[in-house]
C-alpha positions as protocol buffer text, in pm:
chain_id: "A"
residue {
  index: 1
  type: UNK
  ca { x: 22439 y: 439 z: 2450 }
}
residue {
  index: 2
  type: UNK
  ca { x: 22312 y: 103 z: 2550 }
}
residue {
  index: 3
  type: UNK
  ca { x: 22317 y: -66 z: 2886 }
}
residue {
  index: 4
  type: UNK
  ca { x: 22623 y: -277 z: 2878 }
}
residue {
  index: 5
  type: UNK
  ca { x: 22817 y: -8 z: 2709 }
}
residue {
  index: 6
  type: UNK
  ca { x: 22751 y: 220 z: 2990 }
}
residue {
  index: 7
  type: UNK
  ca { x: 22826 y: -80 z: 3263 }
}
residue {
  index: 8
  type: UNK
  ca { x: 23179 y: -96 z: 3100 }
}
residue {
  index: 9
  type: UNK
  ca { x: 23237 y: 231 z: 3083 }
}
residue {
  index: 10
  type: UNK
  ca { x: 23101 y: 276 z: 3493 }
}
residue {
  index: 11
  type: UNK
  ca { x: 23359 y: -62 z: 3533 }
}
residue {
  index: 12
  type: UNK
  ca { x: 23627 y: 102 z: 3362 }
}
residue {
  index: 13
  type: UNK
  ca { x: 23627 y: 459 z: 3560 }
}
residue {
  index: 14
  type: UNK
  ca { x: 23543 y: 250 z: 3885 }
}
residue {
  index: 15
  type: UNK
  ca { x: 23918 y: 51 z: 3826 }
}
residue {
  index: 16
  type: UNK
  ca { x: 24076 y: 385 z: 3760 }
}
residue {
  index: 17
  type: UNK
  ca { x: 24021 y: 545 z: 4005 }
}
residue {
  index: 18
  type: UNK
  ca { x: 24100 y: 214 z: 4224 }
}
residue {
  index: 19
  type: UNK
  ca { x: 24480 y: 212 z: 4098 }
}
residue {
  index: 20
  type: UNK
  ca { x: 24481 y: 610 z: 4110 }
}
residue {
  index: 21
  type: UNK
  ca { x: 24399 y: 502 z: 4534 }
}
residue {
  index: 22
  type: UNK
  ca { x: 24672 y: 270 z: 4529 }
}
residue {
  index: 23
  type: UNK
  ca { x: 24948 y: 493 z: 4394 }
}
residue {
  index: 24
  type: UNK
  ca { x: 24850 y: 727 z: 4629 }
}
residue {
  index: 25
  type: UNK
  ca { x: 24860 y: 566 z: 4917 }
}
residue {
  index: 26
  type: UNK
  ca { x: 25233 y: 390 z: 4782 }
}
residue {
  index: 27
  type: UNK
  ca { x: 25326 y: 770 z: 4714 }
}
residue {
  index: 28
  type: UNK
  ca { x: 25239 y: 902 z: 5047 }
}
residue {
  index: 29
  type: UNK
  ca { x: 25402 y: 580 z: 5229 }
}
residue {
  index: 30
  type: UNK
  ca { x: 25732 y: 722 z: 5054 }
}
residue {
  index: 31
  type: UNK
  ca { x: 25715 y: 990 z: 5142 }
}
residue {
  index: 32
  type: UNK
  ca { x: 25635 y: 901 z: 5516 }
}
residue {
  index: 33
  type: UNK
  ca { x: 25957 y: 666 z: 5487 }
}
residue {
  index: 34
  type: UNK
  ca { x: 26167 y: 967 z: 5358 }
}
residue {
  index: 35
  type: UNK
  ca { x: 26060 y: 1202 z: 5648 }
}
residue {
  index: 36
  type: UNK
  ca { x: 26127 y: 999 z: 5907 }
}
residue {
  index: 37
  type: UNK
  ca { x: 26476 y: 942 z: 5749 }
}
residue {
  index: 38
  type: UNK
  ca { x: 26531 y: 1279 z: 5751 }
}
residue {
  index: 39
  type: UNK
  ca { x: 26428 y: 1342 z: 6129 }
}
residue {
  index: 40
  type: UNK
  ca { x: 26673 y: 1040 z: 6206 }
}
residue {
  index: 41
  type: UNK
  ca { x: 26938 y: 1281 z: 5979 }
}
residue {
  index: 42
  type: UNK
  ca { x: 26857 y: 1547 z: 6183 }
}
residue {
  index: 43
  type: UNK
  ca { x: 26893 y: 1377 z: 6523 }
}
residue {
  index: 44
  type: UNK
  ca { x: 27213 y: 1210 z: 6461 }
}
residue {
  index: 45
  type: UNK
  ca { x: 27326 y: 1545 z: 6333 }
}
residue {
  index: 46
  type: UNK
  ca { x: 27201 y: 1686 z: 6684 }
}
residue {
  index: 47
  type: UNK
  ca { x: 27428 y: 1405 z: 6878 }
}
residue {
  index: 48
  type: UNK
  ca { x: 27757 y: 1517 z: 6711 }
}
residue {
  index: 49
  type: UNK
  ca { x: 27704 y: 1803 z: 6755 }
}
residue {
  index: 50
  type: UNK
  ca { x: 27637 y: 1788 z: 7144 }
}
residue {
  index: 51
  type: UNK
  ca { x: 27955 y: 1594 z: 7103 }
}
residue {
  index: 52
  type: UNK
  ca { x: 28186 y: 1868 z: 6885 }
}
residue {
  index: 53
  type: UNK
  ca { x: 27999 y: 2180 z: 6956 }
}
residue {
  index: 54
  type: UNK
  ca { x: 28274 y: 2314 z: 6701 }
}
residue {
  index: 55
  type: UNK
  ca { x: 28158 y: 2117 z: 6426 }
}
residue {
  index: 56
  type: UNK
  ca { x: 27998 y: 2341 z: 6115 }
}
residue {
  index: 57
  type: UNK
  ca { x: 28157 y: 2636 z: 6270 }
}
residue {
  index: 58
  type: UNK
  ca { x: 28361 y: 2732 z: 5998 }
}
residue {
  index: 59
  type: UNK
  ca { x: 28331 y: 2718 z: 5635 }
}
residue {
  index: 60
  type: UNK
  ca { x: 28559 y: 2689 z: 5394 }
}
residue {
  index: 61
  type: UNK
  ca { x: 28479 y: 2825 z: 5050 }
}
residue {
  index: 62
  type: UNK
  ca { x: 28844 y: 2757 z: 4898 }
}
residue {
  index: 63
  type: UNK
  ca { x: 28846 y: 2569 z: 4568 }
}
């Protein structure tokens, strides 16, 4: 394999593994978004309740 064909190849790998970082880092950003969604979920959840303690009491499996 000759110089240059190896400096491509280093190039190409190097960019890889660039855009593999940057998906990453959007995936894990997501992710943080969706958590702290789902702790806001859980809070507001948490008011209503302190509200209607009777709320999700009962069930009602009728269809």
């Amino acid at each position: 394999m000759d110089i240059a064909a190896l400096s491509m190849a280093m190039s190409n790998q190097k960019t890889m593994e660039a855009v593999g970082t940057a998906m990453l880092k959007n995936s894990l950003e997501f992710q943080e978004d969706i958590g702290k969604e789902v702790v806001e979920l859980i809070d507001s959840a948490a008011l209503e309740r302190s509200v209607n303690p009777a709320i999700g009491q009962n069930i009602d499996f009728s269809v």
